[in-house]
VOBAMI-389489 format. One record per residue: chain; residue number from 1; x, y negated, z of N, C-alpha, C, O in turn. Coordinates in Angstrom, 3 decimals, decimal comma. Example, Ala and Ser with C-alpha at 12.3 -4.5 7.8 and 13.67 -1.06 7.14 Angstrom:
<sites>
@ch=A; i=1; n.east=13,190; n.north=5,690; n.up=7,800; ca.east=12,300; ca.north=4,500; ca.up=7,800; c.east=13,200; c.north=3,300; c.up=7,800; o.east=14,236; o.north=3,319; o.up=8,465
@ch=A; i=2; n.east=12,850; n.north=2,250; n.up=7,080; ca.east=13,670; ca.north=1,060; ca.up=7,140; c.east=12,900; c.north=-0,030; c.up=7,870; o.east=13,409; o.north=-1,138; o.up=8,039
</sites>
This chain:
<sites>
@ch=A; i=1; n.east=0,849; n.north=1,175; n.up=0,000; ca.east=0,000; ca.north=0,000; ca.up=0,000; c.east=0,895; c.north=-1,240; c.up=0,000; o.east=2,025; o.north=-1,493; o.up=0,419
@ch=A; i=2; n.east=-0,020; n.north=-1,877; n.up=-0,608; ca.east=0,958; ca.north=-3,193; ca.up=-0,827; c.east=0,988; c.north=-4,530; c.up=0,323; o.east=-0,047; o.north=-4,919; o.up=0,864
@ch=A; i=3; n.east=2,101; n.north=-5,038; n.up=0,541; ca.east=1,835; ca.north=-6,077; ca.up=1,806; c.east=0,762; c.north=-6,956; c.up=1,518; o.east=0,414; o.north=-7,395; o.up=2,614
@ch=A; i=4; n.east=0,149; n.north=-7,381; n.up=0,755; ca.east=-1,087; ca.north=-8,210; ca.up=0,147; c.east=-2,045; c.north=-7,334; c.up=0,352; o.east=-2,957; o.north=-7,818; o.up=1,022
@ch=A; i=5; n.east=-2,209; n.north=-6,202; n.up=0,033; ca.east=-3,049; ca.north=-5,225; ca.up=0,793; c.east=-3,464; c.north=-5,355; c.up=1,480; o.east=-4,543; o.north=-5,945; o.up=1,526
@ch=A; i=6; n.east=-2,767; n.north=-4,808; n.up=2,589; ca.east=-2,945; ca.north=-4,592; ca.up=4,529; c.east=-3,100; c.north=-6,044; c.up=4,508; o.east=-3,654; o.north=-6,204; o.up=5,596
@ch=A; i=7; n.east=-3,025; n.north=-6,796; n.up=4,181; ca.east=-2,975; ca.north=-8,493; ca.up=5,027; c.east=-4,372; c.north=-8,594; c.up=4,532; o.east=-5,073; o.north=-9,095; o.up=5,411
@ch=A; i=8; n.east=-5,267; n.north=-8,211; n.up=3,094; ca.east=-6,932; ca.north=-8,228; ca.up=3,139; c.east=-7,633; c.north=-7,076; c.up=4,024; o.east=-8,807; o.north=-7,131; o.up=4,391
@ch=A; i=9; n.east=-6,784; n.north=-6,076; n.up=4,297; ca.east=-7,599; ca.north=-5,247; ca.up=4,719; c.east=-7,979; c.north=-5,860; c.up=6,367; o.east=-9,065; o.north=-5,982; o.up=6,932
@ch=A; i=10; n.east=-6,426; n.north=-6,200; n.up=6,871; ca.east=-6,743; ca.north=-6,492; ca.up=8,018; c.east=-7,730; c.north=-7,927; c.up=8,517; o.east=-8,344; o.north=-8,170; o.up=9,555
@ch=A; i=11; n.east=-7,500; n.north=-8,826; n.up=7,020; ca.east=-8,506; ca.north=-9,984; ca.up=7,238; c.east=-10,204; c.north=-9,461; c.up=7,246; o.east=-11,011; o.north=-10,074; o.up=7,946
@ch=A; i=12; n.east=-10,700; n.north=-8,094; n.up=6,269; ca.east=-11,275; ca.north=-7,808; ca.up=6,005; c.east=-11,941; c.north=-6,857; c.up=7,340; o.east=-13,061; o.north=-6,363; o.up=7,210
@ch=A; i=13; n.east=-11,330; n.north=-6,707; n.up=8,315; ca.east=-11,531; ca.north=-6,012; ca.up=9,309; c.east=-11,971; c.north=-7,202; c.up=10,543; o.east=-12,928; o.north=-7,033; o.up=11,299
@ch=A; i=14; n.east=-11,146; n.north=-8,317; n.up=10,569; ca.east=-11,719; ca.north=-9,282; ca.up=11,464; c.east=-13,059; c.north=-10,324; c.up=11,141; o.east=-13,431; o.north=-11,279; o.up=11,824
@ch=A; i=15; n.east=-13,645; n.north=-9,805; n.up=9,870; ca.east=-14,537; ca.north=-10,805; ca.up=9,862; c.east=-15,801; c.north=-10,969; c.up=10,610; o.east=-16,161; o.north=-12,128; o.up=10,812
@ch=A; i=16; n.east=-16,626; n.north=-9,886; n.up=11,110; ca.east=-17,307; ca.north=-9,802; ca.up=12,301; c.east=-17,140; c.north=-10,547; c.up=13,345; o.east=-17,985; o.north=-11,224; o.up=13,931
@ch=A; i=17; n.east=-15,651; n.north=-10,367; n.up=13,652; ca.east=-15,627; ca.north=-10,907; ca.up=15,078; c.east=-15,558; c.north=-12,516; c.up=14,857; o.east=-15,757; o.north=-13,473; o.up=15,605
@ch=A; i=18; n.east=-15,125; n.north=-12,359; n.up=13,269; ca.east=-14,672; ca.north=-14,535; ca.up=13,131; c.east=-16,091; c.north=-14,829; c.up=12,757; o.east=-16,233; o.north=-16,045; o.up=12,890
@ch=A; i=19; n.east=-17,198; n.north=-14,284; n.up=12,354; ca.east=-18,294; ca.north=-14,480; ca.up=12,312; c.east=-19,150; c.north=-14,967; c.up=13,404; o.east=-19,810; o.north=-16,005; o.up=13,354
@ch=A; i=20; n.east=-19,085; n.north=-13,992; n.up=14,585; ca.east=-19,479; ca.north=-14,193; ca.up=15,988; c.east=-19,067; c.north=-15,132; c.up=16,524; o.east=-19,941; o.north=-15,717; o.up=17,164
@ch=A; i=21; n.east=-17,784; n.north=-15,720; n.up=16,582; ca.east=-17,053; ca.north=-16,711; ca.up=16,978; c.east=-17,455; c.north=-18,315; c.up=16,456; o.east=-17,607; o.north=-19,390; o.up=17,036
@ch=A; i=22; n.east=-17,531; n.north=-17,874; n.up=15,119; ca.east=-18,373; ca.north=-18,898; ca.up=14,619; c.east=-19,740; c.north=-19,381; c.up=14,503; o.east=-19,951; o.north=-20,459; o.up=13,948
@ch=A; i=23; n.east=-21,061; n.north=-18,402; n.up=15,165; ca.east=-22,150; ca.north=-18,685; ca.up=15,325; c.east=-22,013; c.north=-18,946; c.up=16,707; o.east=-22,679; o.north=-19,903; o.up=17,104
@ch=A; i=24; n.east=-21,277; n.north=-18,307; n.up=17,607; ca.east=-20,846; ca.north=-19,427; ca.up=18,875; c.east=-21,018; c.north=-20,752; c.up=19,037; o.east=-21,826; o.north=-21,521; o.up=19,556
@ch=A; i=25; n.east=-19,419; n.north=-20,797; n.up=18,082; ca.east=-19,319; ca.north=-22,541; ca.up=18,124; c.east=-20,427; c.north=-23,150; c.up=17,710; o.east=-20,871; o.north=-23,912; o.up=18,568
@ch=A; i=26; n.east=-21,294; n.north=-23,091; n.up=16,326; ca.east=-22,565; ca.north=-23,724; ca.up=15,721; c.east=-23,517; c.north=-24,026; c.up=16,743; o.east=-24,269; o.north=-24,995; o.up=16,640
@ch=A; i=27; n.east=-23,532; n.north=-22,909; n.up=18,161; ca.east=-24,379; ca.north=-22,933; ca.up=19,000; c.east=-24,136; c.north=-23,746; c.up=19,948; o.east=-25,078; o.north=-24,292; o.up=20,522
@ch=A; i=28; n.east=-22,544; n.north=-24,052; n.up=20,388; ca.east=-22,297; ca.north=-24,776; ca.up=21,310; c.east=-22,262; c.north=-26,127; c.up=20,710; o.east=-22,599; o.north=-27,069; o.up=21,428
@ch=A; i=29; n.east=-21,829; n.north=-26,391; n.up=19,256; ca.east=-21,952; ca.north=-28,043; ca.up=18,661; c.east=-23,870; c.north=-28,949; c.up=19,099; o.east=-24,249; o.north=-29,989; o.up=19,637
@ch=A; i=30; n.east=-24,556; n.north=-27,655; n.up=18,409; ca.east=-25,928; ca.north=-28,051; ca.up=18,749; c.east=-26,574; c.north=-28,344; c.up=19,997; o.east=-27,621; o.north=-28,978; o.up=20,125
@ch=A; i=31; n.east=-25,714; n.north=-27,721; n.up=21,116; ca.east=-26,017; ca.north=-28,082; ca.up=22,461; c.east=-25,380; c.north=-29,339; c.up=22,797; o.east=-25,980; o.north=-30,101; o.up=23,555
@ch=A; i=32; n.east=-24,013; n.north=-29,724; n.up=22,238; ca.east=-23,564; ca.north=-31,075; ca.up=22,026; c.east=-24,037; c.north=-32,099; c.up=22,050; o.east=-23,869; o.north=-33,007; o.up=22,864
@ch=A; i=33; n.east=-24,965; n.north=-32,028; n.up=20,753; ca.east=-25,494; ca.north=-33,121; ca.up=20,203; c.east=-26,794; c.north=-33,321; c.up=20,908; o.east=-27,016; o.north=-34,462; o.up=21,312
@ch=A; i=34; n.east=-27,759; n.north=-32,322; n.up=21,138; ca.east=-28,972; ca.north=-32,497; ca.up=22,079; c.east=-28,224; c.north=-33,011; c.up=23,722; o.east=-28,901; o.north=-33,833; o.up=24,340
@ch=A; i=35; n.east=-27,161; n.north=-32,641; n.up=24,258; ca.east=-26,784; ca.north=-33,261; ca.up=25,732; c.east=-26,645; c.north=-35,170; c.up=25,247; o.east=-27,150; o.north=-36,184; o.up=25,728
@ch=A; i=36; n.east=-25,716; n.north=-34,923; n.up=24,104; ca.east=-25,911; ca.north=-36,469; ca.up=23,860; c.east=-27,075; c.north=-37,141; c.up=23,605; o.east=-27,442; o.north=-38,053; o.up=24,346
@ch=A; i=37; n.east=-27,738; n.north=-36,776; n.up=22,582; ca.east=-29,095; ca.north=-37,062; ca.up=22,514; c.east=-29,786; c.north=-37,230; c.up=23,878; o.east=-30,421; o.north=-38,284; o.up=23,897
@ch=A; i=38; n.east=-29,859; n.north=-36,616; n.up=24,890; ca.east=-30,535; ca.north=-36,955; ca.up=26,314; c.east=-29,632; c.north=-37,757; c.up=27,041; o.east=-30,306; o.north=-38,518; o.up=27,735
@ch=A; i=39; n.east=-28,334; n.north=-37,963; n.up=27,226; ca.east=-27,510; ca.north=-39,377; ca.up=27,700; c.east=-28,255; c.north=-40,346; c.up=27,206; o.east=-28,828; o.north=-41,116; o.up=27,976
@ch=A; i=40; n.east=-28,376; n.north=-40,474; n.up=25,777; ca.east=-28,637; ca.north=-41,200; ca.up=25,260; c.east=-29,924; c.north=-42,134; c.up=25,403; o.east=-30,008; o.north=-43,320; o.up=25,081
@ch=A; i=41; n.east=-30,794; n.north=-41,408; n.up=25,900; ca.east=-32,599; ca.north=-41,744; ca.up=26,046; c.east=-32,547; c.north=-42,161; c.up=27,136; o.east=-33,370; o.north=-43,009; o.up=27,481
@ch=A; i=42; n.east=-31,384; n.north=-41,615; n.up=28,190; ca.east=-31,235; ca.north=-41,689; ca.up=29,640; c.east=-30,759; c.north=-43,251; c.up=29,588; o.east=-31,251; o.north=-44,156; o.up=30,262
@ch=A; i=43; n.east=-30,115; n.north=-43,324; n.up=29,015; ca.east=-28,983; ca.north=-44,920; ca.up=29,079; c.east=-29,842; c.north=-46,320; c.up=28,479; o.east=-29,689; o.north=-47,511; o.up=28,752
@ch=A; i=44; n.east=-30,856; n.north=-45,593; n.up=27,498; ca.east=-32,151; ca.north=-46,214; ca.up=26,976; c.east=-32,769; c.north=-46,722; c.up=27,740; o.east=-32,953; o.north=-47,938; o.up=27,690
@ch=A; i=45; n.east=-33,429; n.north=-45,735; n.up=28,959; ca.east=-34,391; ca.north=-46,023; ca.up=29,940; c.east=-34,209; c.north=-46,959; c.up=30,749; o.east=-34,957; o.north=-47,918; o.up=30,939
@ch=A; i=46; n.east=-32,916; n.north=-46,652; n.up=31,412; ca.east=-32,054; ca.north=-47,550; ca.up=32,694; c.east=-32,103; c.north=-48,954; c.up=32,070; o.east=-31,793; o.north=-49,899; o.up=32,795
@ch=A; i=47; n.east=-32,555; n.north=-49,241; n.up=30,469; ca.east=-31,641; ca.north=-50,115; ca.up=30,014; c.east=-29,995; c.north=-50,436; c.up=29,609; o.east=-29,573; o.north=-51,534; o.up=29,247
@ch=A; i=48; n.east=-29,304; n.north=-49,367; n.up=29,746; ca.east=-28,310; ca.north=-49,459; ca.up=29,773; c.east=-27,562; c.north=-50,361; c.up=28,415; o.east=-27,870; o.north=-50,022; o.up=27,272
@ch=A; i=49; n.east=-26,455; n.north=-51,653; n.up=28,661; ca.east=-26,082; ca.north=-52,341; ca.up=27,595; c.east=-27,329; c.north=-53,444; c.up=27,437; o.east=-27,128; o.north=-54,171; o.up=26,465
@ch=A; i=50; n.east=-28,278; n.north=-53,677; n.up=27,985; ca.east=-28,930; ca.north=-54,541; ca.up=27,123; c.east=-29,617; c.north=-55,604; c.up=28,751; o.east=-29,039; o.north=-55,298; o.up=29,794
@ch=A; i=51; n.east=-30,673; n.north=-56,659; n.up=28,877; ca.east=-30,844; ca.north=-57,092; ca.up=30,144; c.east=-31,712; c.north=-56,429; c.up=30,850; o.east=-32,853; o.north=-56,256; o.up=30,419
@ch=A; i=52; n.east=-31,362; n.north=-56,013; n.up=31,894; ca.east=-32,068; ca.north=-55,134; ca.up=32,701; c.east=-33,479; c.north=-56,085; c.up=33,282; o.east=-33,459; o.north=-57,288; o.up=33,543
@ch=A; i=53; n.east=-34,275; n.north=-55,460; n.up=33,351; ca.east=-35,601; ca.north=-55,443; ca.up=34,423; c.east=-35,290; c.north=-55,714; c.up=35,846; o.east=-36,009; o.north=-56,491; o.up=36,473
@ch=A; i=54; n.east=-34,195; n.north=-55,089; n.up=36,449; ca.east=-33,854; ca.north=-55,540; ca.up=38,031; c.east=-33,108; c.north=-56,652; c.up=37,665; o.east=-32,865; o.north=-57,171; o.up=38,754
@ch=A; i=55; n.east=-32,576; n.north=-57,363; n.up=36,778; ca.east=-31,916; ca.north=-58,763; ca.up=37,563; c.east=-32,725; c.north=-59,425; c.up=38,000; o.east=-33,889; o.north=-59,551; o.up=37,622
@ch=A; i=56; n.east=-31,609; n.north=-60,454; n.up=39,763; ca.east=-32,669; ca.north=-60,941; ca.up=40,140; c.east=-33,426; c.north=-61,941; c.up=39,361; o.east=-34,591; o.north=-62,167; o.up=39,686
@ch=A; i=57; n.east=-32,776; n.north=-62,695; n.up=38,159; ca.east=-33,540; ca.north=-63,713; ca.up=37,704; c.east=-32,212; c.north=-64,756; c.up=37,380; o.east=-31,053; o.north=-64,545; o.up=37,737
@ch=A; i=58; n.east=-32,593; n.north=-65,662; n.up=36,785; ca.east=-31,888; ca.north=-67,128; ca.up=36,267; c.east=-30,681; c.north=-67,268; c.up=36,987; o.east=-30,559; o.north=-66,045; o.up=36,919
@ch=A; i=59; n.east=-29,868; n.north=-67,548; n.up=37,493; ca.east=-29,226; ca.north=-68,451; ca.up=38,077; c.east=-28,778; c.north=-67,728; c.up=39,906; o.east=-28,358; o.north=-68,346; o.up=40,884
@ch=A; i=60; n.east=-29,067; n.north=-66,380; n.up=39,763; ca.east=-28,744; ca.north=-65,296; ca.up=40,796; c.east=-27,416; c.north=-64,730; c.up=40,277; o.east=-26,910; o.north=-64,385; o.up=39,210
@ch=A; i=61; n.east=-27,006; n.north=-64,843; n.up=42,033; ca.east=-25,319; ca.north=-64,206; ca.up=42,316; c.east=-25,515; c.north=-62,300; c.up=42,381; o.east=-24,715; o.north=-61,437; o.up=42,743
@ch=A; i=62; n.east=-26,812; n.north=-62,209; n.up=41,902; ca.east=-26,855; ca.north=-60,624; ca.up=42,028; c.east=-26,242; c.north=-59,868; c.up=40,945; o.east=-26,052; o.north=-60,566; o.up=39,949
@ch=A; i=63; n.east=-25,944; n.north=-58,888; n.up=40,856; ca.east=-25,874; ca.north=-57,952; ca.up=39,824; c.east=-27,091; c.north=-56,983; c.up=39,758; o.east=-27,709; o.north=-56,314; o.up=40,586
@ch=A; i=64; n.east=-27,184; n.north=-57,234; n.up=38,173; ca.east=-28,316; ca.north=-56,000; ca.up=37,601; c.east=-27,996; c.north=-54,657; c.up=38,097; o.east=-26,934; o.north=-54,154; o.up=38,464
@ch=A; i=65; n.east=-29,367; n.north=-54,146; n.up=37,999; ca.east=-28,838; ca.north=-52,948; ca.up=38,320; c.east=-28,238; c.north=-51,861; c.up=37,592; o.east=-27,727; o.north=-50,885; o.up=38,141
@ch=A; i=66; n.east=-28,309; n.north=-52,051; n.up=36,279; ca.east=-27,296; ca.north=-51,792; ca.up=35,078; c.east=-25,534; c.north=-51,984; c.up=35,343; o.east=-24,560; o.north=-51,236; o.up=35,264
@ch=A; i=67; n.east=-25,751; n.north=-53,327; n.up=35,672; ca.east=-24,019; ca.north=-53,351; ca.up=35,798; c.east=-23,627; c.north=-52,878; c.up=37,161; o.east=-22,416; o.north=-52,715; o.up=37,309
@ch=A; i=68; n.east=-24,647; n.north=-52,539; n.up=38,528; ca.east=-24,110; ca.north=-51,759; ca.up=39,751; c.east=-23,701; c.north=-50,515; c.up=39,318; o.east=-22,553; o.north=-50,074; o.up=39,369
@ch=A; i=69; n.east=-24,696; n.north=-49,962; n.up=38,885; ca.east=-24,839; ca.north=-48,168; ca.up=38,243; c.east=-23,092; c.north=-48,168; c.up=36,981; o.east=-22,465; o.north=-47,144; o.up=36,707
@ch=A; i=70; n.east=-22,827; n.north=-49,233; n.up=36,602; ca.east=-21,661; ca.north=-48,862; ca.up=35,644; c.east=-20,433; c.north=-49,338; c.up=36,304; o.east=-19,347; o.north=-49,259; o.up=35,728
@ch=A; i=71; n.east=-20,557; n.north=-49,830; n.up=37,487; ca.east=-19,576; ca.north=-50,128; ca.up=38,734; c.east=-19,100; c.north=-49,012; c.up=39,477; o.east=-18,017; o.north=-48,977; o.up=40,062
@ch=A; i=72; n.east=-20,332; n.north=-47,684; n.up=39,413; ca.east=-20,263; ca.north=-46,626; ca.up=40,178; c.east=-18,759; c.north=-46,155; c.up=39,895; o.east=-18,316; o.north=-46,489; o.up=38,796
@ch=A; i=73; n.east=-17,790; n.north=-45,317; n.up=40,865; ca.east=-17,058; ca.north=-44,478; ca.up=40,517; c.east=-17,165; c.north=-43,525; c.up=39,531; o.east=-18,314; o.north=-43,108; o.up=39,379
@ch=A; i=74; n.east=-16,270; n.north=-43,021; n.up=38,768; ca.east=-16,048; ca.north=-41,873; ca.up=38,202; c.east=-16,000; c.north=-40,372; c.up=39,111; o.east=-15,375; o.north=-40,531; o.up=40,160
@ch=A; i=75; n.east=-16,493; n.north=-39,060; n.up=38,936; ca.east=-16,302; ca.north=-38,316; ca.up=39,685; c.east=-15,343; c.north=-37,240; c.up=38,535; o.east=-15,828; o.north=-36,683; o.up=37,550
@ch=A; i=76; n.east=-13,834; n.north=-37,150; n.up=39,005; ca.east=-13,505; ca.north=-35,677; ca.up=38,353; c.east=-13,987; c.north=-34,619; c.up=38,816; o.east=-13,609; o.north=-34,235; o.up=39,923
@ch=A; i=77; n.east=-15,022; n.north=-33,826; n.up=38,017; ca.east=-15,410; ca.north=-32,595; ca.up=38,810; c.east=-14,554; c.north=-31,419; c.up=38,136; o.east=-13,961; o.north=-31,659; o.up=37,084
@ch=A; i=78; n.east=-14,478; n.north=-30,069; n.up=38,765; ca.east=-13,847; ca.north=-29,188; ca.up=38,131; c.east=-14,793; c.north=-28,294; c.up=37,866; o.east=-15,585; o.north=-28,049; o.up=38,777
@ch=A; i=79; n.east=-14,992; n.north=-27,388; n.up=36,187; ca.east=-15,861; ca.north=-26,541; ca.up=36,263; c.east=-15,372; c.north=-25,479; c.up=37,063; o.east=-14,355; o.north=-25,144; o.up=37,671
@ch=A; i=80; n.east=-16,639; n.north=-25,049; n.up=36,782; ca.east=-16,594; ca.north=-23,178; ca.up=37,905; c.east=-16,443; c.north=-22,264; c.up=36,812; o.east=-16,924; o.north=-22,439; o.up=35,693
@ch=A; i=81; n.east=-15,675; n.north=-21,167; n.up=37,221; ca.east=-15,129; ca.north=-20,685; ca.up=36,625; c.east=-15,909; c.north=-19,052; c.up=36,141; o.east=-15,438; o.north=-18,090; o.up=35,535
@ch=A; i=82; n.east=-17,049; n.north=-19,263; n.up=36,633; ca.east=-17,971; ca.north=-17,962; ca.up=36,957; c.east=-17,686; c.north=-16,553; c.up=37,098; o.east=-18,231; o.north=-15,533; o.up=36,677
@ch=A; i=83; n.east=-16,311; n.north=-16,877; n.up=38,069; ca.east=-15,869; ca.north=-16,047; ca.up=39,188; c.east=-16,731; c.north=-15,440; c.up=40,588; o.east=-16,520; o.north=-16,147; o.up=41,573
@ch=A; i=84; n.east=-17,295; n.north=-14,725; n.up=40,747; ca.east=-17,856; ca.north=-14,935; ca.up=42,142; c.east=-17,100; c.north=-15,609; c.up=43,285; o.east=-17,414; o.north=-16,563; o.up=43,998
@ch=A; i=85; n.east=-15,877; n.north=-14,739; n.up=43,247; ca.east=-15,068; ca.north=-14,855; ca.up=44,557; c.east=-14,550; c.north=-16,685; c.up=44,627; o.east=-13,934; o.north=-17,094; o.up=45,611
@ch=A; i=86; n.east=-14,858; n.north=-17,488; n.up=43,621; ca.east=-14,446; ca.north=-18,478; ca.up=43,379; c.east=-15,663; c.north=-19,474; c.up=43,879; o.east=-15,312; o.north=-20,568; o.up=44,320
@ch=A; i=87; n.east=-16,921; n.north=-19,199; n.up=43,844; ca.east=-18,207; ca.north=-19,389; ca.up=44,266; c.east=-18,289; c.north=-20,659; c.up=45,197; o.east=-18,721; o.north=-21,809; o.up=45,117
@ch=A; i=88; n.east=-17,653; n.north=-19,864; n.up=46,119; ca.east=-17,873; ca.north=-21,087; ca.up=47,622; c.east=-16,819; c.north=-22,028; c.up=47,573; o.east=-17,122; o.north=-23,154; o.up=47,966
@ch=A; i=89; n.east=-15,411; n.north=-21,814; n.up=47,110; ca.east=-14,547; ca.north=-22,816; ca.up=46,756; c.east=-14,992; c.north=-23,896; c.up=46,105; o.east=-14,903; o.north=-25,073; o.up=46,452
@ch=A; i=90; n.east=-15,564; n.north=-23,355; n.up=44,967; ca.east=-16,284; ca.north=-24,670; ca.up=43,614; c.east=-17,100; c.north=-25,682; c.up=44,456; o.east=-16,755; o.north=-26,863; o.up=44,489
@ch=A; i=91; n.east=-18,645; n.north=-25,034; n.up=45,431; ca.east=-19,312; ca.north=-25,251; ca.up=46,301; c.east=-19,081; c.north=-26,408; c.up=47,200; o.east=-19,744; o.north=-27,418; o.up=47,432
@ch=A; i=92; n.east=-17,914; n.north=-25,951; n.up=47,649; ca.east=-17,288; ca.north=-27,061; ca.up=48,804; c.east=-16,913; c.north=-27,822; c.up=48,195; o.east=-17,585; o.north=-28,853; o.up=48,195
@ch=A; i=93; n.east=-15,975; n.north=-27,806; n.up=47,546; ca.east=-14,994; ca.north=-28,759; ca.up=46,768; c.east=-16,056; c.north=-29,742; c.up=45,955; o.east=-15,802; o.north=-30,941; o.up=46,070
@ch=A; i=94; n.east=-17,113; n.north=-29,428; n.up=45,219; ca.east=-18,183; ca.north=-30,459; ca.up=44,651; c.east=-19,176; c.north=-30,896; c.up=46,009; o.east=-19,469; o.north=-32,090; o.up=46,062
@ch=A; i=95; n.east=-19,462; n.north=-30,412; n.up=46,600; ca.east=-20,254; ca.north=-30,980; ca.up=47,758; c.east=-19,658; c.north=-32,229; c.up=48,452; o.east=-20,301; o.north=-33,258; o.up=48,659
@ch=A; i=96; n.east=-18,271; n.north=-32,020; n.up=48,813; ca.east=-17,180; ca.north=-32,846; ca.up=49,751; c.east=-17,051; c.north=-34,195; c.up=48,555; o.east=-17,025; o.north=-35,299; o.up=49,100
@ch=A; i=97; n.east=-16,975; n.north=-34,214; n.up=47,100; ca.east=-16,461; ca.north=-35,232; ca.up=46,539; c.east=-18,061; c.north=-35,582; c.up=46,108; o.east=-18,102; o.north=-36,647; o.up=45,492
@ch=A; i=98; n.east=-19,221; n.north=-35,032; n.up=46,258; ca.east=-20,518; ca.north=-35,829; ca.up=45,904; c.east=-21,245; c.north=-36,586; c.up=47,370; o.east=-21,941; o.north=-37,595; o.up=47,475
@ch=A; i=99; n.east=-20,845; n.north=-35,815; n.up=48,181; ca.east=-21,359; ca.north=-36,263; ca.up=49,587; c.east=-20,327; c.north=-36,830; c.up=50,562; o.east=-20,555; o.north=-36,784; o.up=51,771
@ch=A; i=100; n.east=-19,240; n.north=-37,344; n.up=50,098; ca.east=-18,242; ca.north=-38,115; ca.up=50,524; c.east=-18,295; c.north=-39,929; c.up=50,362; o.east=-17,355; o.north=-40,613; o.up=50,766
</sites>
């Protein structure tokens, strides 16, 4: 057999699995775009970017409540690793930096 051979046969042998791999990803892009899509409606609602409904008004030292909410901290969270034994670590560790 010829080295051009074995190199289709063996491409010809992985295509299943690059198939699967690839209706994966298609599946995870589409979940993408719908999470953005709901940021999106979310950031809509709040008003977000545009004049909010809570300012106090004219000539107030307040901040909207648009620009408090984009004042908020950042949280690095770490995913979980869907380990069991890892479970209560994840647990604590997001509890302590959301309720801190």
């Amino acid at each position: 057999m010829l080295p051009y051979e074995e190199l289709l046969m063996t491409l010809d042998k992985s295509k299943p699995e690059h198939e699967e791999l690839q209706a994966k990803m298609d599946s995870d892009i589409l979940r993408f775009f719908e999470l953005a899509s709901s940021i999106k409606l979310a950031f809509d609602y709040l008003g977000f970017g545009k004049e909010s409904k809570y300012t106090a008004g004219p000539g107030s030292n307040s901040a909207s409540f648009v620009d408090a909410v984009s004042r908020l901290p950042t949280l690095s969270l770490t995913q979980f690793s869907g380990r069991d034994q890892n479970w209560l670590s994840f647990m604590n560790t997001s509890d302590s930096l959301v309720n801190s």
